[in-house]
N, C-alpha and C positions, 0 to 999 in steps of 0.2 A: 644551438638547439634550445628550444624551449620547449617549458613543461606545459602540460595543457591538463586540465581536470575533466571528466566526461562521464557521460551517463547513458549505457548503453545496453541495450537488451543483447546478452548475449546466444549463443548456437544455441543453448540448452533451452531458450525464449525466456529467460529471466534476467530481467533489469539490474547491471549492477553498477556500483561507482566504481572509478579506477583513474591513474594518471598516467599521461603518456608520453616522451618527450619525441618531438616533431620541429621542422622548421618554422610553421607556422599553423593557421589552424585548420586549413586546409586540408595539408598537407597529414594532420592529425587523423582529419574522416577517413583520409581514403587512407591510412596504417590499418583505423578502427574496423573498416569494411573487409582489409584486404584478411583479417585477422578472425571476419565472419563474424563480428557485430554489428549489430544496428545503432548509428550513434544518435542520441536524444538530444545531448546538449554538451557541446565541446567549446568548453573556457578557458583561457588564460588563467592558472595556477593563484598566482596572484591578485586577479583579478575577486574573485569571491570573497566578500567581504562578511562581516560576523552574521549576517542575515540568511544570506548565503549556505552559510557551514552548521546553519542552526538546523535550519530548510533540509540539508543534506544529511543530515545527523539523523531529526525528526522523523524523515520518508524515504529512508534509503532502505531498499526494499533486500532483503536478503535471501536464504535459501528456501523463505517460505512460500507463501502465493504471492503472486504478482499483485500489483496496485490495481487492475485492471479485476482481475477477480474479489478481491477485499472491494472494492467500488460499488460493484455489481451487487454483493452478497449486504453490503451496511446499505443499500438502495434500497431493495428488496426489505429487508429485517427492519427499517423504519417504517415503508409503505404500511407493511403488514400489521406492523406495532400500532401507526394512527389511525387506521381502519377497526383496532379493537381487538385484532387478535393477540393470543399471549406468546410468549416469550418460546416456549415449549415449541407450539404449532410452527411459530414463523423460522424457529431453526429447520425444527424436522421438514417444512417446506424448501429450506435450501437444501439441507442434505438427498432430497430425491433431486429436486430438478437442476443440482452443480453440473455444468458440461463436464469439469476436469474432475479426476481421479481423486489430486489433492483436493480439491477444495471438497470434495464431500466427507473425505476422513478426516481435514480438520472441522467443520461446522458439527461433524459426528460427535467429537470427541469434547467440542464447546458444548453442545445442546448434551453430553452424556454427564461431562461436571455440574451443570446449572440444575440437571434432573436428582442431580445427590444434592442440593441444600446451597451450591455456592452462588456468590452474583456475576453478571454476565463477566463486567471486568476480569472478576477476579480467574475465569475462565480463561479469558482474551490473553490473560500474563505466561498461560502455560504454551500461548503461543507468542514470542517474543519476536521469531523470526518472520513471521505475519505481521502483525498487530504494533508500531512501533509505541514506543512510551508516551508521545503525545492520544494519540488515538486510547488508548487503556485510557487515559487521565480524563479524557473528552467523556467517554463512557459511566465511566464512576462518578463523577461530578455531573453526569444525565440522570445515571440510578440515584444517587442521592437525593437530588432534585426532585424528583420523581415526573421530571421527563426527558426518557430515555430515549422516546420517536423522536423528540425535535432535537437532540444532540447525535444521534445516528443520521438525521436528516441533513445537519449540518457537517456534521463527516464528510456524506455522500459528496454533497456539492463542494467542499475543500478540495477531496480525490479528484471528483469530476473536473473541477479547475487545474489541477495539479496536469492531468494525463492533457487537458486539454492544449496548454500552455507547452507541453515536453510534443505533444503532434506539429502545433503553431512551428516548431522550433527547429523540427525535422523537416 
C-alpha cells in the first residue's frame, strides 16, 4: 500500500488536505468518494516536492470560507476599490450581497475592526482560518504600497488560477 496526499472538498463542502493509504491512485478516488469527498488532487506522498508543500501550507483552506468564496469576496473588494470606492462601502457591499451565511459574518466582522481604526490586514489576521499568511502579507504590502486594488486584484487572479487548475485536475 501506498500513501497518497489529496485535496478534497469534503461532505460538510469544505476543501481539505489529508493522506491516504491505497494501492494506487486510483484506487485512492474511489476510497476518497466512497468516504463522500470530492477529490481535487490526489498525489503520490512523496511525490510533492518543497514547492508543492509550500503551495499547500500557503492555501490550505481550513474551517473557515472556502477559496471559492475568499475568491469571489477579494474580486469584488478590488473591483470596487479601482473604481473609487472606499474600503468601508466595498466591505459593507459584500456583507449584503454574500450568498453564504459565513461569508457575510466574517466580511461583518472585517469591515466592523477596519470601522474601529485597524488596517484591512490587520483585520484579515483575526481570520487566520480564511485568510492564510501569504494572502495577509499580499494585503499589508498592498496597504503599504498604497495600492491595495491592484494587490487584491492580484489575489483574485492567483485564487482564480489556483480553483481553476484543482477543476483542470478533477
Amino acid at each position: 500500500m501506498a500513501r497518497f496526499r489529496y485535496r478534497a472538498i469534503g461532505p460538510d463542502g469544505v476543501a481539505q488536505p489529508g493522506v491516504v493509504e491505497a494501492a494506487d491512485a486510483k484506487a485512492a478516488v474511489l476510497l476518497l468518494r466512497e468516504q463522500g469527498h470530492l477529490p481535487i488532487r490526489v498525489e503520490p506522498e512523496e511525490a510533492a516536492g518543497a514547492l508543492g508543500r509550500l503551495l499547500s501550507a500557503e492555501f490550505a483552506w481550513r474551517r473557515g470560507l472556502g477559496p471559492e468564496d475568499v475568491a469571489e469576496a477579494t474580486h469584488e473588494l478590488a473591483t470596487m476599490l479601482a473604481a473609487g470606492q472606499d474600503l468601508d462601502r466595498a466591505l459593507r457591499y459584500i456583507v449584503e450581497t454574500a450568498p453564504r451565511r459565513a461569508t457575510r459574518a466574517c466580511f461583518a466582522d472585517i469591515r466592523q475592526v477596519v470601522r474601529n481604526g485597524a488596517s484591512l490586514a490587520s483585520a484579515l489576521e483575526r481570520h487566520t482560518d480564511s485568510f492564510p499568511p501569504l494572502y495577509i502579507a499580499v494585503v499589508r504590502a498592498g496597504e503599504a504600497g498604497g495600492r491595495i486594488a491592484e494587490a487584491l486584484e492580484r489575489l483574485a487572479l492567483l485564487l482564480e488560477r489556483e480553483r481553476a487548475m484543482a477543476q483542470a485536475i478533477q
